[in-house]
Structure formats: C-alpha cells, structure tokens
C-alpha positions in Angstrom: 0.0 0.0 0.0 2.9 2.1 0.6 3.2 2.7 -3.3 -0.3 4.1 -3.7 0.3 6.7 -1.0 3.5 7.7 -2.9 2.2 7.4 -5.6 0.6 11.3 -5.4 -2.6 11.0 -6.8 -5.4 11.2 -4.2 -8.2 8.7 -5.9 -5.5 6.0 -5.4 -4.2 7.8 -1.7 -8.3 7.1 -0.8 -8.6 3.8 -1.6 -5.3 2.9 -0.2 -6.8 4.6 3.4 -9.8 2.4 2.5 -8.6 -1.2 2.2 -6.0 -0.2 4.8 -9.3 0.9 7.4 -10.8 -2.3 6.4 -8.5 -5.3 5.6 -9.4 -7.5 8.3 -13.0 -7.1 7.0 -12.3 -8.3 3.7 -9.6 -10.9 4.6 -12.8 -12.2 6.5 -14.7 -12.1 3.6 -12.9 -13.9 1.3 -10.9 -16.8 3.6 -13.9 -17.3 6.0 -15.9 -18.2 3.1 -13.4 -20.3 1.6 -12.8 -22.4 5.3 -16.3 -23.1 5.1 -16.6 -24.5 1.7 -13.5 -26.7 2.3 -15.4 -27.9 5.6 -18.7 -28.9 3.4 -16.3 -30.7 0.9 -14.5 -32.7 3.9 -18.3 -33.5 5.2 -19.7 -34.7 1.8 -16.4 -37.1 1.6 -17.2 -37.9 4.9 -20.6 -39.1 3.9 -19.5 -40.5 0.8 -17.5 -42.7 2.0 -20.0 -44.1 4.6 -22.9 -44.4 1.9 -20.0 -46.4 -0.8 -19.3 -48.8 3.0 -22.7 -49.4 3.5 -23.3 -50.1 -0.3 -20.6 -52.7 -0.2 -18.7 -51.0 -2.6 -15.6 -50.0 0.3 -13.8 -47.1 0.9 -11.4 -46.4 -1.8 -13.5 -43.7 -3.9 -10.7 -42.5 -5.3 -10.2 -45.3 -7.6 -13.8 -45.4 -8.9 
C-alpha cells in the first residue's frame, strides 16, 4: 500500500486509506468463506465414503 500513497494522486491515496481501514473485514470475507466451503467438501467425503461402505462398494473412492 505504501506505493499508492506515494504514488501522489489522491483517488489512489483514498482507496489505499480504505482497504487499509478495512483489511481485516475483507480478509474475513474472502478466507472465511473459503474455510467453510473446504469444511462442506471434507463433510460430503465424509458421507461418501459411509454411503459407498454401506453399499458394499468399500472405501477407496478414489479409484472409482
């Protein structure tokens, strides 16, 4: 961010000032969104893998 506030012109100073206010408000945005889509993934494997045992067709659903 430090080049944007050297950078002189004051459109690019303000949203420098801007994302700097608010980063830990859009890091939560985008990562906290992201944790929780990688935690539905882990769950539907989860369950996956339970159906495919109970099925008889075993664990390994990588190799289907």
């Amino acid at each position: 961010m430090s080049w944007a506030v050297r950078s002189g012109l004051e459109p690019i100073k303000k949203v420098a000032g801007i994302i700097k206010d608010h980063l830990l408000g859009i890091l939560n945005a985008v990562i906290l969104p992201a944790e929780g889509l990688n935690s539905r993934i882990k769950m539907i494997k989860v369950r996956s893998k339970v159906s495919a045992t109970e099925a008889g067709l075993g664990t390994d659903l990588n190799s289907v």
